[in-house]
C-alpha positions as CSV (number, residue, x, y, z in Angstrom):
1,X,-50.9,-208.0,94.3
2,X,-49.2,-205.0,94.9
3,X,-50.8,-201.6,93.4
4,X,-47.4,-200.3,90.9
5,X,-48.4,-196.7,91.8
6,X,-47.8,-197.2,95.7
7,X,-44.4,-198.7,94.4
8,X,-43.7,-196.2,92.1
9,X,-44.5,-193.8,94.9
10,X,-42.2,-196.0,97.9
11,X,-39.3,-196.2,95.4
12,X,-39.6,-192.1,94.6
13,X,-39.6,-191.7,98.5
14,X,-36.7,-194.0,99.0
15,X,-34.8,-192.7,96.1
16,X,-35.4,-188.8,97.1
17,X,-34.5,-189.6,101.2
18,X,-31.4,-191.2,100.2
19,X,-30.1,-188.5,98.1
20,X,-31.2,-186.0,101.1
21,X,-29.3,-188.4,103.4
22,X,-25.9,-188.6,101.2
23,X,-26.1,-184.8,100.8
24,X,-26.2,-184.3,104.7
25,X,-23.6,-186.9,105.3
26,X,-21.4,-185.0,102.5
27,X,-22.1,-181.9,104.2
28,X,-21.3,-183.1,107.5
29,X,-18.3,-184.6,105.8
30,X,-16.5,-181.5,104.7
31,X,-18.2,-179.3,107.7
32,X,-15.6,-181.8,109.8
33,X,-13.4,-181.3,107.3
34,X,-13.2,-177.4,107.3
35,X,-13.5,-177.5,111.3
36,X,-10.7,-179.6,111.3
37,X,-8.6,-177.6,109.5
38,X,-9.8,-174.4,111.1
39,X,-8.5,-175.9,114.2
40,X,-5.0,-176.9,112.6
41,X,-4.7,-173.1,111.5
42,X,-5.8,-172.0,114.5
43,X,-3.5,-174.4,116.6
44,X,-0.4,-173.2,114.3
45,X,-1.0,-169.8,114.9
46,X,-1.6,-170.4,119.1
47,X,2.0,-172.6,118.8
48,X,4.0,-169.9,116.7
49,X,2.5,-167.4,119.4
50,X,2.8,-168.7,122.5
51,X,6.2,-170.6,121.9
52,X,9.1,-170.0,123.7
53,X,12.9,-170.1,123.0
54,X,14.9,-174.1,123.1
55,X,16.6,-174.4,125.8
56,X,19.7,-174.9,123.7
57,X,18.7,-171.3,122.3
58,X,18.5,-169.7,125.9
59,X,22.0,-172.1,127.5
60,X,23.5,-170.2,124.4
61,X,22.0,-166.9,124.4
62,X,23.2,-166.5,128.0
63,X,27.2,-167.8,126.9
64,X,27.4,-165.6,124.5
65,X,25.9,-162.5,126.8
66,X,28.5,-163.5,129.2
67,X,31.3,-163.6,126.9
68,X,32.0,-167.3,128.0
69,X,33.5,-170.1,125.9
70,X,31.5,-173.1,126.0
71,X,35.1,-174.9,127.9
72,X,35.1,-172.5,130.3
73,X,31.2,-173.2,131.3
74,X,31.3,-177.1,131.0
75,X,34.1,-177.1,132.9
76,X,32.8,-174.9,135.6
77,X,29.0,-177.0,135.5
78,X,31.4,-180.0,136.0
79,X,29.4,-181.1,132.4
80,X,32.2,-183.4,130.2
81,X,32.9,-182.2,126.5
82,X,30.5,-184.4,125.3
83,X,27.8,-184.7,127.1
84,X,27.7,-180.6,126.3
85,X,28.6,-180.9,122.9
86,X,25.4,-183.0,123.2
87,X,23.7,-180.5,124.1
88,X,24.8,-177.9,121.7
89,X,24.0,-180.1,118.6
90,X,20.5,-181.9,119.6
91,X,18.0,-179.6,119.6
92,X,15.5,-182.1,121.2
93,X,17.9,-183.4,123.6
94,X,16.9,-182.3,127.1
95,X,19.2,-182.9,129.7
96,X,18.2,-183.3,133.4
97,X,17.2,-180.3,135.7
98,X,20.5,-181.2,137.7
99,X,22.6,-180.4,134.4
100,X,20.9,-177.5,133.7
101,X,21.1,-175.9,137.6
102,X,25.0,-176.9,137.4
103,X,24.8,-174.6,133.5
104,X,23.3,-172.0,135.2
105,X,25.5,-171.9,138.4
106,X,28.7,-171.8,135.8
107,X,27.0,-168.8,133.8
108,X,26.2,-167.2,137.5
109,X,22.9,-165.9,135.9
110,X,20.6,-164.1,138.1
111,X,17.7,-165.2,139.3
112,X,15.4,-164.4,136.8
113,X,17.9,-165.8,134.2
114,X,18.1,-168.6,136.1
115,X,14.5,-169.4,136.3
116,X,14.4,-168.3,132.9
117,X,16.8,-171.1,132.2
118,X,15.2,-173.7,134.2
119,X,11.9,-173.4,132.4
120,X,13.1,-173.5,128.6
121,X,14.0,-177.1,129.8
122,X,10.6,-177.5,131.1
123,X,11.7,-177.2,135.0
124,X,11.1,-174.9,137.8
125,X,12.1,-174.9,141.6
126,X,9.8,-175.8,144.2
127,X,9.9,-174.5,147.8
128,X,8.5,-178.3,148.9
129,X,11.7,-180.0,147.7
130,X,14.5,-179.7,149.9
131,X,17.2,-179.9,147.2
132,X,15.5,-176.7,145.4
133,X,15.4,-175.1,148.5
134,X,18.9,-175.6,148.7
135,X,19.3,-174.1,144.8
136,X,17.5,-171.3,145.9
137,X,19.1,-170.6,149.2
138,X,23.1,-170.5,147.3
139,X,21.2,-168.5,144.2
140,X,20.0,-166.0,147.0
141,X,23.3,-165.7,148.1
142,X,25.3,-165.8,145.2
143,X,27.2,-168.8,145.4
144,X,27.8,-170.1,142.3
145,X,30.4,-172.8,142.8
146,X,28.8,-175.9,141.8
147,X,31.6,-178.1,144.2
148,X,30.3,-176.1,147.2
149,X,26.6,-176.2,145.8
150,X,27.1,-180.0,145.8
151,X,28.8,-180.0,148.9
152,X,25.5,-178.1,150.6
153,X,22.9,-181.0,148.7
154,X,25.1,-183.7,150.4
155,X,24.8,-182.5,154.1
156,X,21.6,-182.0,153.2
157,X,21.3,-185.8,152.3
158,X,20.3,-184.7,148.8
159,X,21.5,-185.5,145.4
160,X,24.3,-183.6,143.9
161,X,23.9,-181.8,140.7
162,X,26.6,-183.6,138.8
């Protein structure tokens, strides 16, 4: 037979643990909680401070510093009205680094417009890729002329921009 204190006793034990235990989970619940939100502030805040223009916003920026029309440009980057118009009215489309080196030749940006350029798309030139090379070498020497550009990628045995 069982004595009823013991029991009494076993089933105050249980009865007190398990409340302890449910509190801790709960805590460790909304600890999570609060650390996980702490972490979407804190993310938010790194994003708004650490984010840089659209490339859509720089491509633009740069027309309108130039006083360009957007025809003269496209037509210069050998681009076609609408695969520019494209990119004027998608903010999320990205078009290939060889559209935006043949955007930048047109504009006849600098060089640190033109890297500037490059990496609001998310690219950069590399001095282990002969095709860059071949970017860098006409941007060095100012020639802008994407026909000739291309002309310089295909002796090279390269791709051309467009």
């Amino acid at each position: 037979m069982l004595d009823q204190k013991i029991i009494k006793e076993l089933e105050a034990y249980i009865h007190n643990h398990l409340i302890i235990e449910l509190q801790d989970r709960m805590y460790s619940d909304m600890k999570e909680e609060c650390i996980s939100e702490s972490l979407h502030i804190e993310l938010d805040h790194f994003i708004k401070n650490n984010q840089k223009p659209t490339l859509q916003e720089v491509l633009f920026r740069f027309i309108d510093q130039k006083a360009a029309s957007d025809t003269e440009i496209y037509k210069r980057a050998g681009i076609d009205r609408r695969h520019f118009s494209k990119i004027r009215s998608s903010s999320d489309y990205r078009p290939k680094k060889s559209t935006v080196i043949a955007l930048a030749l047109a504009l006849e940006l600098d060089e640190v417009e033109f890297h500037q350029l490059l990496e609001s798309g998310g690219y950069s030139l590399s001095d282990s890729e002969t095709a860059d090379l071949v970017i860098k070498f006409c941007l060095e020497k100012k020639i802008y002329d994407v026909i000739q550009v291309n002309e310089y990628l295909d002796y090279f045995s390269q791709k051309t921009l467009v």
